[in-house]
N, C-alpha and C positions, 0 to 999 in steps of 0.2 A: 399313897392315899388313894383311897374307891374313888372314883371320878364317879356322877351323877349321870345318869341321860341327859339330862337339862346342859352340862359341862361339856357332854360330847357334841351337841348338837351345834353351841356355839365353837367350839373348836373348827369343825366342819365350817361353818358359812364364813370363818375368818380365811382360811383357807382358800378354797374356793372364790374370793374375794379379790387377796391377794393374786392367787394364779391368773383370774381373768383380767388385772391391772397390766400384768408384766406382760401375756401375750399382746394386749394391743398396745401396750412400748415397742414389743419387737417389734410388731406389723409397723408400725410409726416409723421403725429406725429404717424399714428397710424400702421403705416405701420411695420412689426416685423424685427429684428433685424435682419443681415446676422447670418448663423449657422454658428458655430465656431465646427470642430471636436476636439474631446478631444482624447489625444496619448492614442493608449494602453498603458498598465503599465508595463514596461521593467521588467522581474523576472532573477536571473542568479538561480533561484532553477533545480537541475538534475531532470530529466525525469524518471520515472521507465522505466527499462528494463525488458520486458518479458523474461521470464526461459525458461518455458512451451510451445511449441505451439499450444499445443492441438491436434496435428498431430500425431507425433513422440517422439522420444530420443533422437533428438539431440540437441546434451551440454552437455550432463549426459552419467556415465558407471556405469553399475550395475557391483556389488561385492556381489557375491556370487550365491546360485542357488533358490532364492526365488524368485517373481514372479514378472514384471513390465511392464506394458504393459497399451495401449492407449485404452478407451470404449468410445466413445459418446462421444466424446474431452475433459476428463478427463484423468485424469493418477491415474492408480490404482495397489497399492502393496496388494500383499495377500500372505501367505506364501505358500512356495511347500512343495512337501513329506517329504523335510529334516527338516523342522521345525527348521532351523537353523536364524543366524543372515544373515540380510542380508540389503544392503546398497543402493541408487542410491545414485551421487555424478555428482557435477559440475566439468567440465573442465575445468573451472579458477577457481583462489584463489578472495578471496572478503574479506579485512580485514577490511573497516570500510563502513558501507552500514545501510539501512532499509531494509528491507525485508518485505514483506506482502504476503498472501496466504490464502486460507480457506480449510478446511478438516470438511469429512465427516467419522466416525466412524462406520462401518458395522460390528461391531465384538468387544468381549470383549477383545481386547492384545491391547499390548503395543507398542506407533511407538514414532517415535521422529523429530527435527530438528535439526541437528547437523549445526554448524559451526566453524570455524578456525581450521579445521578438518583436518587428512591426513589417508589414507588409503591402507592399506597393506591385499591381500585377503579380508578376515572378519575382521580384526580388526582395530577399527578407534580409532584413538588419539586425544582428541578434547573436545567440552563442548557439550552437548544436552540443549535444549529447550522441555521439555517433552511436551508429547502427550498420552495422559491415559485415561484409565476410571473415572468415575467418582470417587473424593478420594484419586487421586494417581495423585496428583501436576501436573497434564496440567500448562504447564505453566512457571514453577520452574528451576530450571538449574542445570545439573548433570555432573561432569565430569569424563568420561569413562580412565578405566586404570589410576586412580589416585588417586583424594580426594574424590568421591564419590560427593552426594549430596553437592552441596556446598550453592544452599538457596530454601527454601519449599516455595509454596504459605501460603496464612493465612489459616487457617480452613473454614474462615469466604465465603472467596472468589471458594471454590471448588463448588457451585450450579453455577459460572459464566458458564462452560462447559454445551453446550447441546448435549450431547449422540445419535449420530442418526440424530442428524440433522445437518447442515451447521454450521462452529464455522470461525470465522475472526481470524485469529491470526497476528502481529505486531512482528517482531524481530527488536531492533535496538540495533547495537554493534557502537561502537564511541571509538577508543582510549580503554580506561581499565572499559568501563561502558559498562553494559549490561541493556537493560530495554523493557521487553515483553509486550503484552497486550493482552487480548483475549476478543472476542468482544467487544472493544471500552472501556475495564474496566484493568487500570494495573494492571498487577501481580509481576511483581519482579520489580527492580532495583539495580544492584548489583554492586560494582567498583573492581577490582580482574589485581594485576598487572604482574602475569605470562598469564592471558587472554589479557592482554595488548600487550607483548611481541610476542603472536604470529601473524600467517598466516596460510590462509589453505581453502579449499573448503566448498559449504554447502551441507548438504547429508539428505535426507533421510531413515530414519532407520525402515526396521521392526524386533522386538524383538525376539527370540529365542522362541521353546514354542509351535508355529502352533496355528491357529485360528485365523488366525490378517489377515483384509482387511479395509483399508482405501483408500479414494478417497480422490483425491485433483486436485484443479483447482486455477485461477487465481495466480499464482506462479509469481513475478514480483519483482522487486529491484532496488535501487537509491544508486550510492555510495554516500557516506558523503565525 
């Protein structure tokens, strides 16, 4: 059959019609999705509280006449002429918390981290978290004016301490559980229900003896 002009002309616009429908389908299809923000992730975990400011002492009162004092926004104990004990100690009590900090050992003596501690002059009532040379339980948990030693690292774990250099240490007390770490590797875990029982501040300790300088920085805590 002769098609008309008139026939061809709507042939064309139907055409034409159609083909402009389906490209803006594709563009449609291919067009990306609206962004959808995703919630941050609500945490009720505590925040560490800084100790330390790096400034000063305040928070803390030194017991006794040994030495404490700010370098280079570290806080550093060394002992004085009396080579006696001598303590720094927090102004509040912290009875179930983490704790974290790093120490640097300038010297062959003995220091510590005491907690659930109470302090009279020189003498603290309370458990240690030792702090030693190498050999001598970094680590371990002793308790002062009482049962003594109450648990030793392994043998195995005394090469974790590095001497001289930067060490991480982890205290965490909970309830009647005690459980340390030093550098990212534990050392004790202990359950102890007259440690359960108490309260009391955390102190730093240097030992009796003279010869003892230790630095310590990022000093920081999370109650439980």
């Amino acid at each position: 059959m002769k098609m008309t002009p008139l026939i061809w002309i709507a042939l064309a616009l139907t055409t034409a019609c159609s083909t402009g429908q389906n490209t803006e389908n594709s563009e449609a299809a291919t067009e990306d999705p609206p962004s959808q923000e995703v919630p941050a992730q609500e945490t009720n975990e505590e925040p560490y509280t800084t100790l330390f400011n790096g400034e000063n002492l305040d928070g803390w009162t030194i017991y006794g006449t040994e030495k404490w004092y700010v370098e280079d926004g570290l806080l550093v104990c060394e002992s004085g002429p009396d080579a006696q004990y001598g303590y720094l100690g927090t102004n509040e009590n912290y009875k179930n918390f983490e704790l974290k900090l790093e120490f640097k050992q300038e010297a062959n003596g003995n220091s510590g981290v005491f907690f659930r501690s109470n302090i009279e002059g020189t003498k603290i009532s309370g458990w240690q978290v030792e702090v030693a040379p190498p050999n001598n339980d970094t680590g371990g948990i002793y308790e002062s004016y009482g049962r003594g030693w109450l648990v030793r690292i392994p043998d195995e774990k005394e090469d974790i301490l590095n001497m001289g250099e930067w060490n991480d240490m982890t205290i965490r007390v909970n309830g009647d559980q005690v459980t340390t770490w030093l550098n990212g590797e534990q050392m004790v875990e202990f359950t102890d229900e007259k440690i359960g029982a108490a309260n009391g501040c955390i102190a730093l300790q240097i030992h009796d003896g003279g010869g003892i300088k230790v630095r310590w920085r990022n000093i920081r805590l999370k109650t439980l």
